[in-house]
N, C-alpha and C positions, 0 to 999 in steps of 0.2 A: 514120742509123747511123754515115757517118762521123762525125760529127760529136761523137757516144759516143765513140769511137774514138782520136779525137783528145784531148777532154777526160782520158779515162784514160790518156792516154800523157803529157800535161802534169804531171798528178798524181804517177806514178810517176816521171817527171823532175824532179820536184819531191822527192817523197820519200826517194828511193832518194839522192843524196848526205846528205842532212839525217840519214837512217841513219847513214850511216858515220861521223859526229859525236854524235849521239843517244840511240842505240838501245841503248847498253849503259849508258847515265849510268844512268838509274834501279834496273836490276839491281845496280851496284857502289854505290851510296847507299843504297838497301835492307839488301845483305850489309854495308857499312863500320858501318852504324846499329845492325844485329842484336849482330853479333859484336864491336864497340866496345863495345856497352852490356853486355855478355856479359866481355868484358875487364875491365874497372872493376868489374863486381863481384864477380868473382875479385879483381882488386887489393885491392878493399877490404873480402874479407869472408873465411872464415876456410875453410883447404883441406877439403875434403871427401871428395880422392881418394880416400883410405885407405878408406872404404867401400864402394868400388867399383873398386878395380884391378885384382882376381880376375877381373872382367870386362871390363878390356882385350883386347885382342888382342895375343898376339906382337909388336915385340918389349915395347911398350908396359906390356903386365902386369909386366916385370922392371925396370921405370927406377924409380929411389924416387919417393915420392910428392911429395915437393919438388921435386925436378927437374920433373916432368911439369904441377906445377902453376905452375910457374913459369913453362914454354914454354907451357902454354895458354895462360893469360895475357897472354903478351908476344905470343904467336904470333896472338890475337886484336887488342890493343891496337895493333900495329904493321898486321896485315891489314889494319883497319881505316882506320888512316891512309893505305895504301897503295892501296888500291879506291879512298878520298875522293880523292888526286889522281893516280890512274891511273898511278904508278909501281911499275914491277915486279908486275904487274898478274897476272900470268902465275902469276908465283911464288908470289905471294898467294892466290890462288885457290884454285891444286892443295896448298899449304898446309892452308888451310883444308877442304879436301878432305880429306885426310887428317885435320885434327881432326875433323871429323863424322863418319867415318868411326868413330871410335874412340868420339865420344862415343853415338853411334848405339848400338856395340855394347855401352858400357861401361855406361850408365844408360839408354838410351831401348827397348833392345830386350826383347822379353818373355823373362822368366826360363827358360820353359818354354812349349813349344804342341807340339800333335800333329797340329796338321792343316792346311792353308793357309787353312780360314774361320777357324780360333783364330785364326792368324799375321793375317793380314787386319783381326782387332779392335783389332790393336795400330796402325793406321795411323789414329791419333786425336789431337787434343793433349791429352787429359787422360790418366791411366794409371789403369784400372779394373782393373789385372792381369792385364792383355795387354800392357802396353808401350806407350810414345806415341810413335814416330820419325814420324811426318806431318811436322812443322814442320822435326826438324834434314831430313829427306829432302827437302823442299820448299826448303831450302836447298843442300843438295848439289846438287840438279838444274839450282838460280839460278846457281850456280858453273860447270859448264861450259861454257857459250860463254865466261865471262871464259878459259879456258886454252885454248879453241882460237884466239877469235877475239882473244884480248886487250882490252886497255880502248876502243878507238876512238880516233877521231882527236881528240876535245875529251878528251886526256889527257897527263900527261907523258910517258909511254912514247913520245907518237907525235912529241914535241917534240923528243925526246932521238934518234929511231930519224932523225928529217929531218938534226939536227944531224952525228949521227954516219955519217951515209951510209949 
């Protein structure tokens, strides 16, 4: 039994620093991957706010639709470079937090439901008319450690936070 005991304490001696270098790279490669690819073809495909502003939220419904699709855009393409190498890691995150947020409400959420098993069909990635937030909410959720815990040590934030004391 020591001898279990032992073995599992090697392991987690083992693991637990390789975390703190590790364990959030794939989460911000993921989100840089999504919301990158998500960026560029905003860049290069033609705005579509306009048919969906009505369904922002405050203050967002009131910015024009250039403006808004402008910052999504940049606000992805730059996230995205900024998750890939872990600078400003923090800021990027709850950014992008706030754009899910918006696009959640703006295009993914159902038009109408009356009941939480309606609401609950919208938690899909297709939209049968219930709404499909599964995917961006599966990404808002990938987003929170990066702003609590930030990028980890195999990033620049943590290059920059040694350099600067």
């Amino acid at each position: 039994m020591n001898l279990l005991i032992r073995l599992k304490n090697q392991v987690i001696d083992i693991l637990n620093p390789a975390g703190d270098w590790f364990a959030l790279l794939p989460i911000r490669l993921l989100m840089a991957y999504e919301f990158g690819r998500a960026g560029l073809m905003k860049f290069n495909g033609n705005n579509w706010f306009a048919n969906v502003q009505d369904n922002f939220p405050f203050p967002f419904n009131v910015v024009p639709v250039e403006i808004s699709w402008f910052l999504a855009t940049w606000a992805e393409i730059l996230g995205a470079a900024g998750l890939v190498l872990g600078l400003f890691t923090r800021f990027w995150a709850l950014s992008l937090i706030i754009l899910t947020i918006v696009a959640i409400s703006g295009v993914h959420w159902p038009d109408d439901w009356s009941s939480l098993a309606e609401l609950w069909k919208g938690y899909s990635v297709s939209d049968k008319g219930f709404g499909n937030y599964r995917i961006p909410l599966l990404f808002l959720v990938m987003l929170i450690p990066l702003v609590f815990n930030g990028a980890g040590k195999l990033s620049l934030d943590h290059v920059l936070a040694k350099k600067l004391g």
